[in-house]
N, C-alpha and C positions, 0 to 999 in steps of 0.2 A: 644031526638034523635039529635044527631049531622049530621050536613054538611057538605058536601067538596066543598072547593071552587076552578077551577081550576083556575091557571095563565100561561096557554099555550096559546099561537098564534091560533089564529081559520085561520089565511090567510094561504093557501096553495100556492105553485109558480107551473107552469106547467110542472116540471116533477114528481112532486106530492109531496116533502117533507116542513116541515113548513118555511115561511122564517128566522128565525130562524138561524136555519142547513145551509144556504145557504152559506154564509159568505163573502168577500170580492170579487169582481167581479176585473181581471184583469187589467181594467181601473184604477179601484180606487188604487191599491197596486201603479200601478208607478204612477199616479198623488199625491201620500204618499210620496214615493220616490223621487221624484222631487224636492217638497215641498222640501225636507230633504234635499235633497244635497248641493239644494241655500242656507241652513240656516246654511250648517256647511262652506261651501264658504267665504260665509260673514266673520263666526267669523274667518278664517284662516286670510280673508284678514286683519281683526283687528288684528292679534294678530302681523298679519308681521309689521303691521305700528305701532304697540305699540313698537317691537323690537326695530325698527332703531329707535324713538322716545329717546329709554332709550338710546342707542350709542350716540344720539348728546348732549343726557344730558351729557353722558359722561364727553364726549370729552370737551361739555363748562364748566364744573366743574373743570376739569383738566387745561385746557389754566384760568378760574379764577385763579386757584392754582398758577401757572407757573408767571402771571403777578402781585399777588399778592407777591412773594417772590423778584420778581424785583423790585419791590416797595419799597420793606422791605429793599433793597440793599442801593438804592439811600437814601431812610431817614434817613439812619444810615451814610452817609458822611458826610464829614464836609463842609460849605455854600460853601468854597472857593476852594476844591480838585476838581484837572485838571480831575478826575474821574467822576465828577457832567455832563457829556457830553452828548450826542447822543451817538449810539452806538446798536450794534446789536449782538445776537447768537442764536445757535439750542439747545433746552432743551427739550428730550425726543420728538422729532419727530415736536416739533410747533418750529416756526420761530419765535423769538421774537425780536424786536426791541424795541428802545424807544428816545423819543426825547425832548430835554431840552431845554427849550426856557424863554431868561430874558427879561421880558416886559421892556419899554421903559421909563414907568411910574412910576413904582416903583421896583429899581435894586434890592431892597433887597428879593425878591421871586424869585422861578425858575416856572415856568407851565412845569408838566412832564407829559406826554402820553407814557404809554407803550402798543404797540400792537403785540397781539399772533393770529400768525397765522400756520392755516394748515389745509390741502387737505383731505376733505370724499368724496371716489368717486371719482367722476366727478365736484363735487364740492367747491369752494374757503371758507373758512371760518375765520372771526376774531373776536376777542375779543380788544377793547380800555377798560385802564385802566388807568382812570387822578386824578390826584393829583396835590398839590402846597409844596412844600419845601422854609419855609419862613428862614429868616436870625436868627438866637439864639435861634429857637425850634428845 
């Protein structure tokens, strides 16, 4: 002789159905809800600071780029061209300058700083990029 074994709720709730049936009580739906909102909040507010994050990579990859070609400018002169100087221009929106200076100590080097700058925002931004340009390399 075979058995049945039930797996029904024996509790009943007071307007007689099992609780079960009953299901979510309105408290709990928006304290769901809540929960939830904070959590997609959050990730918005991440993803905006992830955004501007990649823009300033950007922009410092690019003023790299910009000060690295001025680099490339000055290595490629000769020790003694009146061109080996200070000097400044605008290259795609960054401010570029740069400044040549012969130590005291030994004429035969120049110390070259080239610096890119330019404006996100509200904000001031630069990039320094030094070097030396020695005499016969």
């Amino acid at each position: 002789m075979m058995e049945t074994i039930s797996c029904r709720p024996t509790n009943v709730s007071s307007h007689g159905s099992s609780w079960a049936a009953d299901g979510f009580t309105l408290i709990e739906v928006v304290v769901a809800l809540l929960i939830l909102a904070v959590g997609i909040l959050g990730a918005a507010s991440m993803q905006i600071t992830a955004i501007k994050g990649n823009g300033t990579a950007y922009k410092i990859t690019e003023a790299s780029m910009v000060a690295s070609e001025r680099a490339e400018q000055m290595l490629a002169l000769d020790f003694g061209s009146a061109d080996l100087a200070d000097g400044s221009e605008k290259v795609d929106g960054f401010g570029v300058t740069w400044v040549v200076v012969s130590p005291a100590a030994d004429p035969d080097r120049r110390d070259i700083t080239v610096t890119v700058a330019w404006k996100e925002g509200d904000r001031d931004h630069s990039f320094d990029y030094r070097f030396l340009k020695a005499r016969g390399i």
